[in-house]
ZAMARGU-4260 file (C-alpha; in steps of 0.2 Angstrom, whole numbers, plus 5000, padded with zeros to 4 digits):
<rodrens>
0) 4662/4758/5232 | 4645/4762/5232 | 4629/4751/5237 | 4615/4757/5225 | 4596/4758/5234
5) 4582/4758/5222 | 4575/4771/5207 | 4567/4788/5217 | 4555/4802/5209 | 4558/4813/5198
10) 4552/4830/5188 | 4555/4836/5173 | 4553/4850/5165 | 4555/4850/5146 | 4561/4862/5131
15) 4560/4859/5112 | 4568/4839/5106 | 4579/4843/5094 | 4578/4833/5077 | 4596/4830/5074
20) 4599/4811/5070 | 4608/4800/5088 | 4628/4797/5086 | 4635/4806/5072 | 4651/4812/5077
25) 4652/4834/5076 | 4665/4841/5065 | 4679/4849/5073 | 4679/4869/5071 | 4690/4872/5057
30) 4692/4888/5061 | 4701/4885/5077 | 4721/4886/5080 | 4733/4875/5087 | 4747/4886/5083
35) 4754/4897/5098 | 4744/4914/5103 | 4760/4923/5101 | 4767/4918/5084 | 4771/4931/5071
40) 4755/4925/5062 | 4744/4924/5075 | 4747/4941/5082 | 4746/4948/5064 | 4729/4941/5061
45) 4721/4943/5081 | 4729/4960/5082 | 4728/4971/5068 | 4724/4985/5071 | 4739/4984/5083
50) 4753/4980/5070 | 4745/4995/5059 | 4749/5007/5075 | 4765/5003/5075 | 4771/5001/5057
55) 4763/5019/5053 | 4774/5025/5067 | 4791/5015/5062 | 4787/5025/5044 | 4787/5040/5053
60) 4802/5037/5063 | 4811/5032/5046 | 4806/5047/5040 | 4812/5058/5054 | 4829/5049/5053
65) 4832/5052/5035 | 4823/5070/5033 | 4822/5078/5050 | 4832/5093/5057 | 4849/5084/5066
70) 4846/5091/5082 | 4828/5086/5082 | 4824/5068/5076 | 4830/5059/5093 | 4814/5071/5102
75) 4803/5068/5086 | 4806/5049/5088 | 4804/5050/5107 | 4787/5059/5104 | 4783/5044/5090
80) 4784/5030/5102 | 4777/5038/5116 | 4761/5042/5104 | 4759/5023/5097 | 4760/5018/5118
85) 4747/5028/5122 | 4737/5022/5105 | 4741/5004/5110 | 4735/5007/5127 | 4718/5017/5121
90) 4719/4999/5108 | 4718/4989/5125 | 4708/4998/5137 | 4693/4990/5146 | 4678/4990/5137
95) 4668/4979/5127 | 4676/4970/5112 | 4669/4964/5097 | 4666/4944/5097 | 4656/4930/5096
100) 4642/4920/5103 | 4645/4902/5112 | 4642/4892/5096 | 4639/4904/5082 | 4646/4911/5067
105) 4642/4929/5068 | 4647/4945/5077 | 4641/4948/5096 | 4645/4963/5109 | 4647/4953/5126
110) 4638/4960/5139 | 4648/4971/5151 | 4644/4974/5171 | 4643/4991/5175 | 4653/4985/5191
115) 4673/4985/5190 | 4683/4978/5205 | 4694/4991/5213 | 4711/4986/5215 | 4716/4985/5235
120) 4730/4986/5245 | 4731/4970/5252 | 4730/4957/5235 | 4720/4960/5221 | 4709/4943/5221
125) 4692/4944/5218 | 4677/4935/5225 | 4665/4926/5214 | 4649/4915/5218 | 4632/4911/5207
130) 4618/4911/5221 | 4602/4905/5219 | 4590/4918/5229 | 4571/4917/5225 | 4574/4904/5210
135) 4585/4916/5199 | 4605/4914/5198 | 4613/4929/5205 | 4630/4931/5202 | 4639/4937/5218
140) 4656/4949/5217 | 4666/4955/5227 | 4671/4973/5230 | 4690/4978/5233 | 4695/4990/5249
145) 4681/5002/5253 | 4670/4995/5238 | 4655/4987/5242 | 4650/4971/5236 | 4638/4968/5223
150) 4625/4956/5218 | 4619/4954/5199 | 4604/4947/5192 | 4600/4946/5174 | 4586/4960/5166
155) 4578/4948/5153 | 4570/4964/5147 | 4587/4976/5146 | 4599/4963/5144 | 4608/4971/5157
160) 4611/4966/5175 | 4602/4975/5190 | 4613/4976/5206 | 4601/4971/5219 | 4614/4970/5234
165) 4605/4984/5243 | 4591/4971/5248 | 4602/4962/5257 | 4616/4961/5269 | 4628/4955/5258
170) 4639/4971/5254 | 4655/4972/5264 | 4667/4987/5263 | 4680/4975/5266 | 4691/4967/5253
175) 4681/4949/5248 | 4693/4937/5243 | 4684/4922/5240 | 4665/4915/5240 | 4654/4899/5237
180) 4636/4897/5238 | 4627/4883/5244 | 4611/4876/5258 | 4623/4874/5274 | 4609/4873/5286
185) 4597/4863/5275 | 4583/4873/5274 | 4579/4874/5254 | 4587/4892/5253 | 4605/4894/5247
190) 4617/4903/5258 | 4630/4910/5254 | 4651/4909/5262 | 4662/4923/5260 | 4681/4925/5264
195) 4688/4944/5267 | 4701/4952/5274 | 4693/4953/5290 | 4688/4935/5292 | 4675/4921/5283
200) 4657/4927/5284 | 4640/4915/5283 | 4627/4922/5278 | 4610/4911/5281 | 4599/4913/5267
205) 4580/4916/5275 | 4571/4918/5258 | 4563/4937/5250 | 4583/4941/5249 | 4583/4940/5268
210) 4599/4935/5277 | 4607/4930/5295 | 4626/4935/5296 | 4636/4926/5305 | 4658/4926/5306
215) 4663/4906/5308 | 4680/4913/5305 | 4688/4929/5314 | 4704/4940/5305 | 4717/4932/5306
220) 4735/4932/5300 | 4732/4925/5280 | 4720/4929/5266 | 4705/4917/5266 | 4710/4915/5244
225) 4698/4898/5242 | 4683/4891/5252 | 4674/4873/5246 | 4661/4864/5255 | 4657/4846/5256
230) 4650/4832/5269 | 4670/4825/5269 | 4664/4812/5285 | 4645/4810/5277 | 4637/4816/5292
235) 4625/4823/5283 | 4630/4839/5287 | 4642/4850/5273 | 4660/4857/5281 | 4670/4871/5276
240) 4687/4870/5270 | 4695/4888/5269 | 4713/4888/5260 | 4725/4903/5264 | 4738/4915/5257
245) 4753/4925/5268 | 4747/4944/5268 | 4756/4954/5256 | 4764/4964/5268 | 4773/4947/5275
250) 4777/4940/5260 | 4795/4935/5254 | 4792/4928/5235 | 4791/4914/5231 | 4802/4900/5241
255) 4798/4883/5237 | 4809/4875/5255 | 4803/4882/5269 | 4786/4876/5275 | 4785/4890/5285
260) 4784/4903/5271 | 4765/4900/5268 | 4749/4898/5281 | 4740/4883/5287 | 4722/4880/5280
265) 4707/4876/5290 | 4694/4861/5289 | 4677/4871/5299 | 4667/4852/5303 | 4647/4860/5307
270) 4642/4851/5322 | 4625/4858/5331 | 4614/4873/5328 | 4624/4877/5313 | 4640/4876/5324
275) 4658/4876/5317 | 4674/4867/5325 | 4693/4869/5319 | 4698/4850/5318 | 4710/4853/5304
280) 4724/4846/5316 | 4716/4830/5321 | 4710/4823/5304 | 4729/4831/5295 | 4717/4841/5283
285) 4731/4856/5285 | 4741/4852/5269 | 4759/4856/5267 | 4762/4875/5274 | 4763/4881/5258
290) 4752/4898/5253 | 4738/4890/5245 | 4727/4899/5230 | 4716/4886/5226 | 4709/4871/5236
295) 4692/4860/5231 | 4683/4844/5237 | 4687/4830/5223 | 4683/4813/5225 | 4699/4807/5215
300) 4697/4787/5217 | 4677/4787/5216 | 4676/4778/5232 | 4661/4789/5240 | 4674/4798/5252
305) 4677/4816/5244 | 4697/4822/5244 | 4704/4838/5243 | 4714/4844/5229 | 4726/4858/5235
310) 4734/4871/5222 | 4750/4877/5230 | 4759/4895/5225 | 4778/4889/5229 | 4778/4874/5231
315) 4767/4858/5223 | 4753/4849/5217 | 4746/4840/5231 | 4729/4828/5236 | 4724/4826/5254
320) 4716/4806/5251 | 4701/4806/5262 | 4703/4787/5272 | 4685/4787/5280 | 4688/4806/5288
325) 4706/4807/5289 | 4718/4813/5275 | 4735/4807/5268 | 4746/4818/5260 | 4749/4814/5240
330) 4760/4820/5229 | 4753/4819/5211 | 4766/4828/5199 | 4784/4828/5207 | 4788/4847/5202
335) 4790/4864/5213 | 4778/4876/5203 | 4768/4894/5206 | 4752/4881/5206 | 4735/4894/5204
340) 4719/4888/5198 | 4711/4872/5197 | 4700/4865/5184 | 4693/4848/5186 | 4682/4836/5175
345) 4681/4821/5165 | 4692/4826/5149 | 4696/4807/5143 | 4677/4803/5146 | 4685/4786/5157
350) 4672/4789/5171 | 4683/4798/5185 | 4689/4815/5186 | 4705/4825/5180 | 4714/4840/5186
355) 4720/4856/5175 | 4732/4865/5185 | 4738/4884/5180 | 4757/4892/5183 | 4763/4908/5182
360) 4771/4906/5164 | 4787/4903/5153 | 4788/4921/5150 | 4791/4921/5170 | 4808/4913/5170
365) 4821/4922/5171 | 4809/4933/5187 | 4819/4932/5200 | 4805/4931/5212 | 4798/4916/5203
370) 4813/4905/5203 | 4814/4904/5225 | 4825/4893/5232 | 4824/4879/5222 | 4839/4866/5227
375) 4850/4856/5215 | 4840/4843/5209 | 4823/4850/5209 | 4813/4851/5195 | 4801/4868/5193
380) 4788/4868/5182 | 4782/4885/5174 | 4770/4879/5162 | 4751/4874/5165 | 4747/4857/5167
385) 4734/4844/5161 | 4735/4828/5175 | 4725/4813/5166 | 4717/4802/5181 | 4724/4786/5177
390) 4717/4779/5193 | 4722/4773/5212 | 4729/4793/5213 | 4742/4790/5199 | 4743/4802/5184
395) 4749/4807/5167 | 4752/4824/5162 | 4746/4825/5143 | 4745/4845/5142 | 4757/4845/5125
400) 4747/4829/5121 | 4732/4839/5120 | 4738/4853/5113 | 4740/4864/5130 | 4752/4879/5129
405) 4757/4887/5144 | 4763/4905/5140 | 4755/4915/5150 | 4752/4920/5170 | 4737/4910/5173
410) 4723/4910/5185 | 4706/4904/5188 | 4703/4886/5175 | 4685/4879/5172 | 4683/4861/5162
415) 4667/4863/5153 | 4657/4856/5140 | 4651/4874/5133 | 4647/4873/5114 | 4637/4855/5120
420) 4647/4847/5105 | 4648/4831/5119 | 4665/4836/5120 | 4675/4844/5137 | 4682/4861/5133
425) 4695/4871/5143 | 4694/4888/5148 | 4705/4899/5157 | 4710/4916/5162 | 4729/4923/5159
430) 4733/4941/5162 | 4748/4955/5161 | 4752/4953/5178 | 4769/4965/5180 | 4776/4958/5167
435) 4777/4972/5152 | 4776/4962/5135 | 4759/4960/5139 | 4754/4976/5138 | 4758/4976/5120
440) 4749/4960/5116 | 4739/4956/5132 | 4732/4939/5136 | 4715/4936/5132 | 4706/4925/5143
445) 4710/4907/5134 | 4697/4892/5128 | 4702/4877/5123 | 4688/4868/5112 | 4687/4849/5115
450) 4689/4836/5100 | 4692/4820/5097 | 4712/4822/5100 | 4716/4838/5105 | 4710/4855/5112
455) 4709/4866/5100 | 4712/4884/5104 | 4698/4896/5100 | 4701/4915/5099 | 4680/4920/5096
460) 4679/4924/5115 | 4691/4939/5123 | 4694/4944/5137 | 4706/4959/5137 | 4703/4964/5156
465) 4712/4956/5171 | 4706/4942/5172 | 4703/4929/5189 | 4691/4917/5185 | 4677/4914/5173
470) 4660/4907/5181 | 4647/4896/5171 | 4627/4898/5175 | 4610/4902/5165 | 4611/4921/5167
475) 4596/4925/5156 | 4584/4908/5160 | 4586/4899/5144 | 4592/4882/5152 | 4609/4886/5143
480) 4624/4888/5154 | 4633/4905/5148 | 4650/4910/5152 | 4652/4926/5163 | 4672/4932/5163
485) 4676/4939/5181 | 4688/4952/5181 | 4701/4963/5192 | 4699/4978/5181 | 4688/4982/5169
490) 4670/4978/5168 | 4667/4958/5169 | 4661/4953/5154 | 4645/4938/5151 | 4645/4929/5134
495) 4626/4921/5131 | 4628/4903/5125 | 4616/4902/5109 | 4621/4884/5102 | 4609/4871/5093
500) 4618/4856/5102 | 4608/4845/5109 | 4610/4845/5131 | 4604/4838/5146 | 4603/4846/5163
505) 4601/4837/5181 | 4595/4848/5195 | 4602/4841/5210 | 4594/4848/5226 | 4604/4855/5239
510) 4607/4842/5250 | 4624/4837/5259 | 4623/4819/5251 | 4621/4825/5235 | 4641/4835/5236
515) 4652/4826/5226 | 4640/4813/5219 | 4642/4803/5204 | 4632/4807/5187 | 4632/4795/5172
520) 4621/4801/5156 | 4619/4785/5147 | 4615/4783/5129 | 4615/4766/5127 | 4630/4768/5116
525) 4641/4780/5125 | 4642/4788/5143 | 4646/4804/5150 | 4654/4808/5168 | 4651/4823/5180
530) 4653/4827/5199 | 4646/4838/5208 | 4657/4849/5213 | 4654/4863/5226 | 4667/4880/5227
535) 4685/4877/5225 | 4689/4876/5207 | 4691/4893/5196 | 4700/4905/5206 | 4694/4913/5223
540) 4674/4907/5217 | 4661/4895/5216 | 4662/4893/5198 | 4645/4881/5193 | 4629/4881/5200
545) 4620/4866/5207 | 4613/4862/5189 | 4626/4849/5180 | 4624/4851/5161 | 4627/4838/5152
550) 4631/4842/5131 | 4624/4828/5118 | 4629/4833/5101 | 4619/4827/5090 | 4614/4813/5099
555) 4594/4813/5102 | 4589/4799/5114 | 4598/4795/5130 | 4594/4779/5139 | 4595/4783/5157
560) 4604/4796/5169 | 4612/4785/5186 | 4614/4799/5199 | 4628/4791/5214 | 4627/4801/5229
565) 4642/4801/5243 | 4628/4791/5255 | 4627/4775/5244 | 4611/4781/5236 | 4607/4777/5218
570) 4595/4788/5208 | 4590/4781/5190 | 4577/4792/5176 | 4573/4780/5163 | 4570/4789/5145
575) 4570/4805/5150 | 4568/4819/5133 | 4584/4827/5128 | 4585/4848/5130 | 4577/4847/5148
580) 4578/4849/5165 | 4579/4832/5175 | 4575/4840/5193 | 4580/4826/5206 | 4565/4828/5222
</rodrens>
């Protein structure tokens, strides 16, 4: 465990207090579901328009079948159906939905990126980072095959983003599958790692939107789907750990038995002069040679040493336990599953971190692809996943508990506090990926709103694109993290987060020490737990940025925040005012 040192300086920056009385519990949102998206009811009242499409044309056809010419009403009704298709698929179409804002009550248009990711030949992922260039959080996306790259920054003015890539370096014809942003070299500016189809680029941020290429990783025979970084032998100096997927023109489906299906992963340890070395072999950080979509640097058992957390496609769940540099293979759910986004955070509010785990859906099961080679014997799991942390690398899955369903193809999965209620919400994306009942009633992209019990599933946000991940950060400077939907096809969509809760942010700087350290926000009657964690989580991006917000309710003072770093550092702020920035120097 750790060793604390003594209080260090701090900075803060404030915002209005708000005059909301300490500890009263928030009412749970009334309006919110726990029925299942795809009951009769909930499909009547979230897509209305929709049944009225297809009862006007089941009249018609009625109508046709009782007073149409004989040798005409099986064309007239041909012609009926294939008229409400192309209704339902004008209904469904990208583009910018009516919905709500984070937190209120009335109607909002989301804001829509005038970028949309082009489809490639190889897999359609799509890379995602939040990049801090010149004090402003750019949002970084990655372009499909022969698309370039683009990089967003807020207009404050327009309330429309600005695609500034052409000052930099970062645009890349080649398909970018993955991303995360963070200060490798140590310099104060945030650089920025990016995994395509012809290798894993570094790009050394020099400040004015000024970059240094350099490829730590050449093309090689697997995607690049996930990249994390973290200081996993506290060195002082952050690693790179790249997960990888079989190319599409090698792949069999999914087969759960035979290791040699997937692709090995790489741990990149930085040694001098910004120097990378392959040592996946000698410390076993390699992981069962499964195709992996999603891996991220979690320290599971709090004991300063930050694991890995490995999301398997065919095959399973599994946690690389760090032992002082070295890892040891776990097992945490004992099930063969299409395992795809990873969504971590304290949901039980118990001090250490749990794991929220997509899959590829019931509706899947009878796909022959989906079901592999499972064995006699072997369980496989379709649904998503909620693993409760019930210490020393056991857990609990509590996903009906909490009122989890698990219906559709899932993807990238966030655990967030975003209304600022105190409570961790649960967002995640779902899509119509090939399979055709979707396309009638297409997943939206799914938010689970915390409460005292269960999650409770709120409809106010859509996303009717394909979606990969969803990414949080302040987009327009208002010291409120909003929610930016990242998509395969159709526009990605930002949702500005306007609630009255009561927050705190800590601005951690960009050290290595600081990956993976501990925050505690306590109010002398109840505490709140984070880590800072860097890439990996989400799907293909770096989903957060490096400013852990930290939702109060109505709660109005906060006794002190404890900061825990990796190095056996202790960082206390006595007092600090609610609804502020807490900058960490």
């Amino acid at each position: 465990m750790f060793n604390y040192s003594k209080n260090t300086k701090t900075e803060t920056s404030n915002s209005e207090n708000s005059e909301n009385s300490e500890n009263s519990e928030n009412s749970e949102n009334s309006e919110n579901s726990e029925e299942d998206m795809f009951s009769i009811k909930n499909i009547i009242k979230y897509n209305f328009s929709d049944f009225i499409f297809l009862i006007i044309g089941l009249i018609v056809i009625i109508i046709i079948q009782f007073y149409g010419f004989k040798k005409q009403r099986l064309y007239m009704s041909i012609i009926v159906i294939l008229l409400t298709y192309i209704l339902l698929l004008i209904q469904h179409s990208p583009k910018p939905k009516s919905t709500y804002m984070l937190g209120l009550l009335y109607e909002e248009t989301p804001i829509k990126t005038d970028f949309e990711h082009q489809n490639s030949s190889s897999w359609p992922f799509v890379a995602s980072a939040v990049i801090n260039i010149e004090n402003k959080n750019h949002i970084f996306i990655g372009g499909g095959d022969n698309q370039k790259d683009v990089l967003l920054l807020f207009n404050t003015k327009t309330n429309k983003y600005d695609n500034v890539i052409s000052k930099t370096i970062l645009s890349n014809n080649s398909n970018s599958y993955s991303a995360v942003a963070f200060d490798m070299n140590q310099d104060n500016n945030e650089d920025l790692i990016v995994g395509r189809k012809d290798g894993v680029y570094l790009y050394l941020n020099q400040g004015n939107y000024k970059f240094i290429k350099e490829k730590i990783v050449d093309k090689l025979d697997k995607v690049p789907l996930a990249i994390s970084v973290s200081d996993y032998n506290k060195d002082g100096k952050p690693d790179i750990y790249t997960s990888y997927f079989t190319p599409i023109k090698k792949y069999k489906g999914s087969v759960f038995n035979n290791p040699s299906h997937g692709r090995k992963n790489i741990l990149l340890k930085q040694g001098k002069n910004n120097k990378y070395s392959d040592i996946t072999l000698k410390v076993n950080a390699g992981g069962k040679q499964y195709n992996t979509f999603t891996s991220a640097f979690i320290d599971i058992n709090q004991d300063g040493w930050p694991d890995l957390v490995l999301s398997h496609d065919s095959g399973e769940v599994e946690i690389l336990k760090n032992n002082k540099g070295k890892f040891e293979s776990i097992i945490p759910y004992k099930a063969k599953g299409n395992w795809m986004g990873i969504g971590a955070g304290d949901i039980d509010n118990d001090g250490d971190i749990d794991l929220f785990l997509t899959n590829i859906g019931t509706d899947t099961k009878k796909n022959k692809m989906s079901l592999g080679d499972i064995k006699k014997g072997q369980k496989q799991d379709f649904k998503h996943i909620l693993l409760q942390n019930d210490g020393n690398f056991k857990f609990t899955e509590i996903s009906k508990e909490k009122g989890i369903n698990g219906e559709g193809f899932g993807w990238g999965a966030l655990l967030h506090d975003w209304d600022n209620d105190s409570n961790m919400d649960l967002i995640f994306s779902e899509n119509t990926f090939l399979y055709p009942k979707h396309y009638l009633f297409p997943n939206p992209g799914q938010l689970f709103l915390g409460g005292s019990k269960k999650l409770k599933r709120n409809f106010k946000y859509p996303n009717r694109n394909f979606g990969q991940t969803p990414l949080i950060t302040d987009v327009n400077r208002d010291n409120k993290k909003d929610l930016i939907w990242i998509n395969m096809s159709g526009p990605s969509l930002t949702y500005l987060n306007n609630n009255n809760n009561n927050y705190i942010i800590i601005s951690l700087p960009m050290k290595a020490e600081f990956l993976n350290c501990r925050i505690v926000v306590d109010t002398g009657k109840k505490k709140f737990y984070r880590e800072n964690i860097q890439g990996g989580t989400g799907f293909g991006g770096d989903t957060n940025d490096n400013n852990i917000q930290v939702g109060l309710g109505s709660i109005s003072k906060i006794k002190e925040i404890r900061v825990y770093t990796i190095t056996d550092k202790k960082y206390i702020v006595k007092s600090p005012k609610i609804n502020s920035v807490i900058k960490l120097v």
